[in-house]
C-alpha positions in Angstrom: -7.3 -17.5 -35.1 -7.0 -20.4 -36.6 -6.2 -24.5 -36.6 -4.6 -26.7 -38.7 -6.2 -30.8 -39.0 -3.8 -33.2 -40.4 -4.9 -36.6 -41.6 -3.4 -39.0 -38.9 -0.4 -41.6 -40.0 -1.2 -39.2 -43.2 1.8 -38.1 -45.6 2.8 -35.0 -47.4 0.0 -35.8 -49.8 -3.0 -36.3 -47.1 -5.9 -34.4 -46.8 -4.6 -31.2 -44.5 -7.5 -29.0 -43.7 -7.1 -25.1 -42.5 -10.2 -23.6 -40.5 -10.5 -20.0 -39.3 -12.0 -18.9 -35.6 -13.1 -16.0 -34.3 -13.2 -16.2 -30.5 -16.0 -17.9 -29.7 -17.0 -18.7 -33.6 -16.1 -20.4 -36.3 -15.9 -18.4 -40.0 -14.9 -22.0 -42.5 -12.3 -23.3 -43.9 -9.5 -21.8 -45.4 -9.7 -23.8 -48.6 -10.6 -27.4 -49.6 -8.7 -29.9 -47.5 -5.7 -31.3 -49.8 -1.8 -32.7 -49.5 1.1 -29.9 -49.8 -0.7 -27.4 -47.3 1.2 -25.4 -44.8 0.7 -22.1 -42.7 3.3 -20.2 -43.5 2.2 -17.4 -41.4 -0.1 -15.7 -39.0 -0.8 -12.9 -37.3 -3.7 -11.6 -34.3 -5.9 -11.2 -37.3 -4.7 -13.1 -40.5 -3.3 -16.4 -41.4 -1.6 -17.2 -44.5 -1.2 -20.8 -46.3 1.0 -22.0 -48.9 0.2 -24.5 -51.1 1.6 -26.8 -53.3 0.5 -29.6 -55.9 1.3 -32.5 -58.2 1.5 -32.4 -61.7 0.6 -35.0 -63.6 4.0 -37.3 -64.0 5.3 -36.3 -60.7 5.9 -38.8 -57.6 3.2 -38.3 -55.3 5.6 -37.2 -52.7 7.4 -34.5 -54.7 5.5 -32.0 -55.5 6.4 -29.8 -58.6 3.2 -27.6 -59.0 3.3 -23.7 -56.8 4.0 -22.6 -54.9 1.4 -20.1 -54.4 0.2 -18.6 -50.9 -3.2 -16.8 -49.7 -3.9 -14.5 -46.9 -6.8 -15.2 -45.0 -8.1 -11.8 -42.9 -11.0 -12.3 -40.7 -13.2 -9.3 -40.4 -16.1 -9.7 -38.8 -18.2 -12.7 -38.6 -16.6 -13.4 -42.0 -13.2 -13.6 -43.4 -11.5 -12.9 -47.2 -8.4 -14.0 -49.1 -5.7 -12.4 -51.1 -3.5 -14.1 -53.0 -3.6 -17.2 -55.2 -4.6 -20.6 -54.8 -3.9 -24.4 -56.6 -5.8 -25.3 -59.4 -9.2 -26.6 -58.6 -7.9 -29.9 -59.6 -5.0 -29.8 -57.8 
């Protein structure tokens, strides 16, 4: 399970963040809360995000870094990822 915050009157570049449930807990977030984030997919079990980011000389609402996705699999009390993610300073 999971649950997608925006940041309200945001834009494409606001803060977006991803967190991951189990029924009745909660296992963290999918990732750090950034711009360019959407879920692209989900199953009973999984969730996956893609992300995109800005490189430096791009407009701030035109992305032209990614994109790259990540699969988020709970299991447990805990959850893991496959796939890529931004650069951290992206």
């Amino acid at each position: 399970m999971w649950a997608q915050f925006e940041t309200s009157g945001g834009t494409g570049s606001s803060p977006v963040a991803v967190l991951l449930f189990r029924p009745g807990k909660y296992l963290g977030s999918a990732w750090k809360p950034t711009g360019f984030v959407s879920v692209t997919g989900s199953t009973p079990i999984s969730v996956t995000v893609t992300y995109r980011w800005t490189n430096p000389g791009d407009a701030n609402a035109f992305p032209t870094g990614g994109p790259v996705s990540s699969t988020y699999v709970g299991l447990w009390d805990s959850f893991f990822r496959i796939g890529e993610l931004p650069p951290s300073n992206g």
